[in-house]
N, C-alpha and C positions, 0 to 999 in steps of 0.2 A: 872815223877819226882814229889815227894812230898815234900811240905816245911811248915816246923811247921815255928808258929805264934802264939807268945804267949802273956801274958803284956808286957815282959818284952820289947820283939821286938818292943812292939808300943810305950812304954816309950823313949826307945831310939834314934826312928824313929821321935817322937814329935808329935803323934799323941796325942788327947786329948781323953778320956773316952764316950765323946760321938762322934767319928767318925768310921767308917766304913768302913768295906772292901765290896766291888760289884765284885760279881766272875760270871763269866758266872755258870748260872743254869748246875746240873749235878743229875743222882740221888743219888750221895753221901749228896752233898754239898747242904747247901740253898743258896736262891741269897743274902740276904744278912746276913755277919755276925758281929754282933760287935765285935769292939776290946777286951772288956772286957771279953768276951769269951775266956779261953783258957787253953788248947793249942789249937789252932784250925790246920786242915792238910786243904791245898788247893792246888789242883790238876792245875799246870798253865796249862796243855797243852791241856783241855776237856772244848772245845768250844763247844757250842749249841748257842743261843740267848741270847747277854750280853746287856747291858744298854747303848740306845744312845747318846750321847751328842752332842749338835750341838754347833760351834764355832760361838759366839753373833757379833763379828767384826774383825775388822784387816784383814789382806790378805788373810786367809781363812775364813771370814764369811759365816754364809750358809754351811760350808763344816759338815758333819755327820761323825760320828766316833763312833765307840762301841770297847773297846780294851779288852782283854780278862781277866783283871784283872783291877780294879780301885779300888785307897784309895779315900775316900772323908773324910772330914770335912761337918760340919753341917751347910747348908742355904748355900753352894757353889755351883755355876753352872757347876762348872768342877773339874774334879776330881784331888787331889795334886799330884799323883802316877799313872802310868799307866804301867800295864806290856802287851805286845805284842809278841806272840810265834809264828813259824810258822818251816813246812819242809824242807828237803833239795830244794837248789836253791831260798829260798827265804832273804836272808841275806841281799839285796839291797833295796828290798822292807819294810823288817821291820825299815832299816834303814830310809827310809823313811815317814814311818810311825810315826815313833820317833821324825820326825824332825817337822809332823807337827801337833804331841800333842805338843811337846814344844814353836814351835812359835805361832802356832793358841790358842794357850792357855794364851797367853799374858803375861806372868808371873804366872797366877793360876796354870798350870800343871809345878809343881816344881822337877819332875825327870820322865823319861824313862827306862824302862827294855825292852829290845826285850832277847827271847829267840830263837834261831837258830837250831833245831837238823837236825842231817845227820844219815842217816842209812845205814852202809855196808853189806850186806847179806854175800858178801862172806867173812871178817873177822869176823862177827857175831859179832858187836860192833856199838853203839853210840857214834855219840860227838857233845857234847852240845856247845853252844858258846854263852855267853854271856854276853850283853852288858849293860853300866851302862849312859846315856846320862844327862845331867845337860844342864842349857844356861849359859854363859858367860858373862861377865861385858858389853859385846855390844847387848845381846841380841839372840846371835847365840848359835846352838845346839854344845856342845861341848862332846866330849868320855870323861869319870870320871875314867873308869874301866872295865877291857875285860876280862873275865877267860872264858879260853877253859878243858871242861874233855873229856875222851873216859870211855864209861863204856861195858859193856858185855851185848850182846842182847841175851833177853831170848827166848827160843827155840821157844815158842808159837808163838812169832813174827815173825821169820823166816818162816815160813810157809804160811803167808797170800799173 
């Protein structure tokens, strides 16, 4: 799955001209790209070695984290954005994931994406699921927005 990003998405998003998207290295993509760039295509689901970040304090201090998409802002320790993809069977585990960029993040990680796909061989189809996580007025990870697609798996995939 490819998703353009372009100013217009970062204007909107409240990014500022000098922050950045950190994508896991790919040999399409560079690791990182500015916003100001665009349109740019970023591949969320092509993980190799993304960018650590360790949680400074709070109830995950010490805890290590590289998510496969991060927005940063400039001189921030943690990223504002994180998106988190993974295969079928892992939907609890991203969810988890999500909950602890958002709390371990204190407030600096101000949304989560986890991306979900399932693969059927035998209807030769995908379906994405994906989530949109925010914190709450108490602090806790809250659902923003869930959209589910099915799309058509191409032949080449089916075979492996």
């Amino acid at each position: 799955m490819w998703t353009r990003f372009g100013a217009t998405n970062a204007r909107s998003s409240g990014l500022s001209p000098g922050s950045s998207l950190k994508v896991s290295p790919t040999c399409c993509i560079p690791r990182q790209i500015p916003v100001s760039d665009a349109p740019l295509l970023i591949l969320f689901h092509a993980v190799l070695t993304p960018e650590v970040y360790e949680f400074p304090d709070g109830q995950f201090a010490g805890l290590q984290k590289a998510p496969n998409v991060a927005i940063n802002v400039p001189n921030a320790i943690m990223p504002i954005i994180v998106v988190e993809s993974g295969w079928s069977g892992s939907l609890d585990r991203l969810r988890e994931d999500a909950d602890e960029w958002l709390v371990g993040g204190n407030g600096a990680v101000q949304a989560a994406v986890i991306i979900n796909w399932t693969a059927n061989r035998t209807t030769r189809r995908i379906r994405g699921v994906v989530e949109l996580y925010t914190l709450d007025k108490s602090g806790m990870p809250r659902l923003q927005q869930r959209e589910v697609r099915d799309m058509v798996l191409l032949s080449s995939l089916c075979s492996r």
